[in-house]
C-alpha positions in Angstrom: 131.9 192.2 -42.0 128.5 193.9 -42.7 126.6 195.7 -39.1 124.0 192.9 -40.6 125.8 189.6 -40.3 127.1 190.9 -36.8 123.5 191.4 -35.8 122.5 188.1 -37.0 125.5 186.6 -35.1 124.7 188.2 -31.7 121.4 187.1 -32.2 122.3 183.3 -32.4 124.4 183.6 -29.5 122.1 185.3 -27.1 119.4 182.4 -28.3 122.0 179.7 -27.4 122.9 181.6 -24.3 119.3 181.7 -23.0 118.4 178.0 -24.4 121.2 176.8 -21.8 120.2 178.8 -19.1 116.3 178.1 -19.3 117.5 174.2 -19.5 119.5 174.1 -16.2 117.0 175.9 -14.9 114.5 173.4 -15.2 116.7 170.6 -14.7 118.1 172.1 -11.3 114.3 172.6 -10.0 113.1 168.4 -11.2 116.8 167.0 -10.2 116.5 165.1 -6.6 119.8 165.2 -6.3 119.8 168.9 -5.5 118.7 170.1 -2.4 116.4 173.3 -2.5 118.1 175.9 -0.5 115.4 177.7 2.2 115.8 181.4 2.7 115.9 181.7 6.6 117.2 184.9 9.0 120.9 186.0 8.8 123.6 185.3 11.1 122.9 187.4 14.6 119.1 188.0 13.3 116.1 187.5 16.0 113.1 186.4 14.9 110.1 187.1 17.2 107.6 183.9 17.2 104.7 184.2 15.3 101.3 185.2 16.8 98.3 182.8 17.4 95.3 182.9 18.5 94.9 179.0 19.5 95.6 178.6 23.2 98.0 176.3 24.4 96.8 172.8 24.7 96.8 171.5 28.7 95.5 168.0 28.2 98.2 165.6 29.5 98.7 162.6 27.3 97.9 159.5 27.9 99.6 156.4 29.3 101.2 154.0 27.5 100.3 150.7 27.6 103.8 149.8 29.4 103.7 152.4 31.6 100.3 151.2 32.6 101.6 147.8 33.2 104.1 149.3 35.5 101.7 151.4 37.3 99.3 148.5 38.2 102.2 146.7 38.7 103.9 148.9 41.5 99.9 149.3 43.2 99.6 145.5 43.2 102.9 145.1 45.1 101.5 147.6 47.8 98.2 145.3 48.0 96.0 147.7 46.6 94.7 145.6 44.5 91.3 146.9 43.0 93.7 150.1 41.8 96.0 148.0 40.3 93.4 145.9 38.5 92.0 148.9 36.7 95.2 150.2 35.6 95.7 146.5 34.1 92.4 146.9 32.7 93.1 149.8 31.1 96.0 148.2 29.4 93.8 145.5 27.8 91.8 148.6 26.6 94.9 149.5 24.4 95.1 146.1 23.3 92.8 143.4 24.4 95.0 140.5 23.5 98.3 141.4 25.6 99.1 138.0 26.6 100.9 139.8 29.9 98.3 142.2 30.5 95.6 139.4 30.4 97.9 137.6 32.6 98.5 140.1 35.1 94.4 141.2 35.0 92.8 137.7 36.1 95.4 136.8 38.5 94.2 140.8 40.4 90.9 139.8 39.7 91.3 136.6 41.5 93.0 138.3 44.3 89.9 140.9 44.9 88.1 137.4 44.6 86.0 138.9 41.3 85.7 135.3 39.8 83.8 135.7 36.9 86.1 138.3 35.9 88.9 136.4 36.2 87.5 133.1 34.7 87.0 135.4 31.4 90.8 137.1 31.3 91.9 133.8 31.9 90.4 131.6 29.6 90.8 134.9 26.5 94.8 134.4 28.0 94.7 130.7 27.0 93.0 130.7 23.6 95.3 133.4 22.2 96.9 132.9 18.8 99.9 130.5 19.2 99.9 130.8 22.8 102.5 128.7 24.9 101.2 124.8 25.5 102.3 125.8 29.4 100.4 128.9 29.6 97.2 127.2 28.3 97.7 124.6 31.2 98.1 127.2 34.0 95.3 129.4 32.5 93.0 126.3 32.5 93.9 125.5 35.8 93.1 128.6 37.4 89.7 128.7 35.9 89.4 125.5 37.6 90.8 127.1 41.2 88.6 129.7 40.3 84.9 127.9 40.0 86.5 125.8 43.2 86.6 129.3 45.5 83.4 130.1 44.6 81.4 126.5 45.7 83.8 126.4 48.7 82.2 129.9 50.1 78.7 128.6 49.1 79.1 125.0 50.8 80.7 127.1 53.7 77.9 128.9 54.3 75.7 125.4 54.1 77.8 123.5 56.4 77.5 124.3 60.1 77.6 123.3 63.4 75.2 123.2 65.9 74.1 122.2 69.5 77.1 119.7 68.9 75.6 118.5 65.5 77.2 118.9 62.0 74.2 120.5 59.9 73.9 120.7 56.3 70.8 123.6 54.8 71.5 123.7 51.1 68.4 124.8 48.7 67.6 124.2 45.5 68.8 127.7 43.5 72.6 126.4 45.3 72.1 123.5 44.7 72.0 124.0 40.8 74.8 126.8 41.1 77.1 124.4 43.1 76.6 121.7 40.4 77.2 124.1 37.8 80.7 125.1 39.6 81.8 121.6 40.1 81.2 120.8 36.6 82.9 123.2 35.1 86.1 123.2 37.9 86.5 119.6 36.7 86.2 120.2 32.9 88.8 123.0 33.2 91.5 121.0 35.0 90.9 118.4 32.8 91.5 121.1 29.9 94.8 121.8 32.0 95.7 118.1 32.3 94.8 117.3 28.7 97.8 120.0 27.9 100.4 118.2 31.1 98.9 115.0 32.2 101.8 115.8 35.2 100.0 118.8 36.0 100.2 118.7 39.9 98.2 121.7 40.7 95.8 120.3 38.1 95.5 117.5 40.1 95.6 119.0 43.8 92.3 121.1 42.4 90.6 118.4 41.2 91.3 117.0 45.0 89.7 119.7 46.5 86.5 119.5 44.1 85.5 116.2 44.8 85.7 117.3 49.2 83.8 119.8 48.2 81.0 117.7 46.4 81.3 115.1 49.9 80.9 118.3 52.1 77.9 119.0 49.9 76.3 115.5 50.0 74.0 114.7 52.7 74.3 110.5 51.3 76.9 109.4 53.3 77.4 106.2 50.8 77.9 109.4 47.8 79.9 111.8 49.9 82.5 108.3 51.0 83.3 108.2 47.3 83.7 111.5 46.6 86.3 111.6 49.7 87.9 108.2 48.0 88.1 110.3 44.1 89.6 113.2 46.6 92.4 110.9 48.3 93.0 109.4 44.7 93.9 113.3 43.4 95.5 114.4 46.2 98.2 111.5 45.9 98.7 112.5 43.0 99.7 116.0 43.8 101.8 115.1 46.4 103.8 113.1 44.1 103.8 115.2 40.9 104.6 118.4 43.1 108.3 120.3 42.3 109.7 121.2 45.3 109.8 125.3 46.0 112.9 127.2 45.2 114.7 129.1 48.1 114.1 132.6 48.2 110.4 132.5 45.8 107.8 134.1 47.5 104.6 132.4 47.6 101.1 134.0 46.6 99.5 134.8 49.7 96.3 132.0 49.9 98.7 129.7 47.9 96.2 126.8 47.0 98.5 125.5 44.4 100.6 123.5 47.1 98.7 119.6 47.9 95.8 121.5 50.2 93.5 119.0 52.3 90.1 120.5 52.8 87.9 120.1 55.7 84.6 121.3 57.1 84.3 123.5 60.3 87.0 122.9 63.2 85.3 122.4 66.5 85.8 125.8 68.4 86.1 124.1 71.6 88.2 120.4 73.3 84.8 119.3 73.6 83.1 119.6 69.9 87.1 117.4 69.1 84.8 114.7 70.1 81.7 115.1 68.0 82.7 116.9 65.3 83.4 114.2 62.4 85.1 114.9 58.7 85.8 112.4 56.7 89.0 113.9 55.5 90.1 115.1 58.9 90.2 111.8 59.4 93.0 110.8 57.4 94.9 113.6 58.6 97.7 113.2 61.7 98.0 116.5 63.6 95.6 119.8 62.4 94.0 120.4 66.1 94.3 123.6 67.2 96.5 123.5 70.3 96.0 128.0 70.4 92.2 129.4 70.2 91.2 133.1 69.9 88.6 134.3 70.5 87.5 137.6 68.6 86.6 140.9 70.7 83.4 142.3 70.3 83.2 145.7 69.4 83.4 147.9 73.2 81.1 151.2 72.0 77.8 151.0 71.0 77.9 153.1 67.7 76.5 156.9 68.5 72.8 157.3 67.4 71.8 160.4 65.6 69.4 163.2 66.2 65.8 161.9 65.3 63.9 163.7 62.4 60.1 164.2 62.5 60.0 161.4 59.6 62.1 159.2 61.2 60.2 156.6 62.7 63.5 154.3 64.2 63.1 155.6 67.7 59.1 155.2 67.5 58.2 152.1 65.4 55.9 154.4 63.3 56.4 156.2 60.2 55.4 159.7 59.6 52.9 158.1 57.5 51.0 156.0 59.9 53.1 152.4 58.5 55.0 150.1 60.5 58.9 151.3 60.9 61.2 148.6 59.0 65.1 148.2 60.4 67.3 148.9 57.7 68.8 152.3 58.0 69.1 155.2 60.2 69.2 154.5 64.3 67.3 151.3 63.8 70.2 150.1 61.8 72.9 151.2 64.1 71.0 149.9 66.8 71.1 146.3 65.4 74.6 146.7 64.1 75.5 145.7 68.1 73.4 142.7 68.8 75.0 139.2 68.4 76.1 137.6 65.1 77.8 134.9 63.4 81.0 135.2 61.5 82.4 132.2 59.6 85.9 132.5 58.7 87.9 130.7 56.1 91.8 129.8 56.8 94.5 128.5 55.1 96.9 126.3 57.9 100.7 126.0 56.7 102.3 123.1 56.9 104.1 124.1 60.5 100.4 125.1 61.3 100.2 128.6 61.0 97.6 130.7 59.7 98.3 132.5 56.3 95.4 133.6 54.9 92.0 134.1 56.7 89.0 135.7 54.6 85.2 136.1 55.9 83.0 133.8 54.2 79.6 134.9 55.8 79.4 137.6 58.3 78.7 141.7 59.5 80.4 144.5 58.4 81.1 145.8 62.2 82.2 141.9 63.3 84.4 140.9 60.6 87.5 142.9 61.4 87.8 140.9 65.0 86.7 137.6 63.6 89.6 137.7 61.0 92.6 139.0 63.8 90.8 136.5 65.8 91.2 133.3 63.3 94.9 135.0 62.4 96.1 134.2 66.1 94.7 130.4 66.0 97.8 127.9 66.0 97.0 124.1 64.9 99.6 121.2 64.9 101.4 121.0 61.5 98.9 118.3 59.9 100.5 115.3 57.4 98.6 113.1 55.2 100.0 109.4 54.9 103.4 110.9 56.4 103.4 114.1 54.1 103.2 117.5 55.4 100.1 119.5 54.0 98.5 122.5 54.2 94.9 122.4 55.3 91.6 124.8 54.4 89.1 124.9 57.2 86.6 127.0 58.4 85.9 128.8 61.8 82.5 129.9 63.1 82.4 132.6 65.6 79.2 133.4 67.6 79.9 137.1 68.6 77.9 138.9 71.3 78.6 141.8 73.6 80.4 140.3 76.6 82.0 138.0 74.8 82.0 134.9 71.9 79.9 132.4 73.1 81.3 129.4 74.1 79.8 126.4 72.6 78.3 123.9 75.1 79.4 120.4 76.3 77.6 117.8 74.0 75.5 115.3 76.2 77.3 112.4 77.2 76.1 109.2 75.7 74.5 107.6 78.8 76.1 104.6 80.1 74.4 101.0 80.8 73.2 100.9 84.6 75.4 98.1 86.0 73.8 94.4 86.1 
């Protein structure tokens, strides 16, 4: 064979050769199936950490929204509930339409007694997207409870007693906001009973509505049928309302049990005798049979030094004007006169005091007023044979020395003998 045919020979196989080799090649790089390989150190070899110059970032990361929910959840259960509230406000930050979240929000916002807060969580809980037919009924209910609390501390504030007299000072701004309240309470548990027509907590709401629109009535022929439209409801509680299961604890200020309410309790054996409520009167029991009375505070608050502009030991200020109590050592001076502290209470049904929150009072008085009212003991009250809780509200006159007693109403004068 010729040196030129072994040439050309050579020459074909070295072109196959390099055909086949340039094709796997380009099939191995495009196939999936193969996995690249990644050069890295050998076996034993230490490799230092590369250099940068970014500093190491310190900002801890957020919360979830779980752990959130557990946070506010574990504050809430140690009463501090305007901590707990944000945390569960923060939750609804992450996502405003967590049915839990908006759960667990207006319930804490009802509990730090924030009622416009809790109104709005409550009714964005119910109107949720396919939200449960019994969630919409409690959510529409405690609106409901919600506008109640706030026209029972304004018609609290109205209703007094004094010089042995039930009194009644209502103006017109609260009179427009209480109408506003009432009509709303009653469209929202009617909401709630359009939902459960057996709603009894629906119902026992409703109950205390319509006392609150008699306390509010100064027409006795009105405020009788307001009482009648409360009996009517709160019969109905009382025989829609599931017993309690052992062991569940009750939300402190539980108003969702058949509550009856009535106006101020006479703070003495003689105001038993002139003090007149409509509802009381269909109660047996409720008197108080223990009475506290709350201790004024023993120290007269320290006054500090004067300044040559502070006019509160003079009456002048260092302008020449009139001095006007309101801060400084005028304040603290009036801070120890006499005041009045009313005091709301829940009574259990073996007459107890549960719950006890200021209504209208001073800063320096309330602590005593509400220990005070906490140490009251009443005789467990029934309605028509039933036992019931009752919501009532205590007036304390406080002064150094002592809360003033209130005095012996005049006797009605009897006919000279004929």
């Amino acid at each position: 064979m010729s040196n030129r045919r072994l040439m050309k020979q050579a020459n074909v196989t070295l072109g196959s050769i390099l055909a086949v080799s340039l094709a796997w090649s380009t099939f191995a790089q495009d196939s999936p199936s193969r996995p690249r390989t990644v050069s890295g150190p050998a076996q034993g070899e230490t490799v230092s950490p590369k250099k940068t110059n970014e500093p190491a970032s310190t900002t801890p990361s957020k919360p979830s929204l779980d752990e959130l929910l557990e946070q506010g959840k574990k504050l809430y259960r140690g009463a501090k509930f305007p901590q707990a509230l944000a945390k569960f406000e923060a939750a609804l930050k992450v996502d405003p339409n967590h049915d839990e979240a908006l759960g667990l929000a207006a319930v804490t916002a009802f509990r730090v007694d924030n009622q416009p807060l809790a109104q709005q969580w409550f009714l964005r809980r119910a109107e949720l997207p396919g939200q449960k037919p019994s969630v919409k009924a409690f959510s529409y209910y405690r609106i409901a409870l919600s506008h109640w609390r706030q026209l029972h501390d304004s018609v609290a504030k109205a209703y007094s007693i004094k010089d042995g007299r039930v009194q009644l000072k209502i103006g017109d701004a609260d009179q427009i906001s209480q109408k506003g309240h009432l009509d709303e309470g009653f469209a929202y548990a009617e909401r709630a009973l359009n939902v459960n027509a057996n709603y009894a907590e629906a119902h026992n709401v409703k109950n205390l509505l319509h006392t609150e629109a008699s306390l509010a009535n100064a027409n006795e022929a009105e405020a009788r049928k307001s009482v009648d439209l409360a009996l009517e409801s709160l019969r109905k509680a009382i025989k829609l309302q599931q017993p309690v299961s052992e062991g569940v604890v009750a939300e402190i200020g539980n108003f969702n049990l058949p509550t009856v309410r009535i106006g101020e309790l006479p703070r003495s054996t003689a105001e038993e005798q002139i003090v007149s409520d409509e509802m009381r009167r269909h109660l047996q029991g409720i008197l108080p049979v223990k009475r506290v009375s709350p201790n004024f505070p023993s120290t007269r608050p320290a006054k500090p030094q004067a300044t040559a502009k502070d006019g509160s030991s003079t009456g002048v200020t260092d302008k020449g004007g009139a001095y006007s109590i309101g801060s400084g050592r005028g304040a603290l001076t009036a801070a120890y006169q006499a005041g009045i502290v009313k005091v709301e209470v829940l009574i259990s049904t073996a007459g107890d005091v549960v719950f006890a929150h200021v209504v209208e009072g001073r800063a320096d008085l309330n602590g005593a007023a509400i220990l005070a009212a906490r140490g009251w003991k009443f005789a467990p009250a029934r309605f028509e044979n039933t036992p019931v809780q009752v919501s009532a509200i205590i007036s304390f006159d406080m002064r150094p020395g002592g809360t003033r007693t209130p005095p012996s109403p005049t006797p009605t004068p009897k006919p000279a003998p004929r």
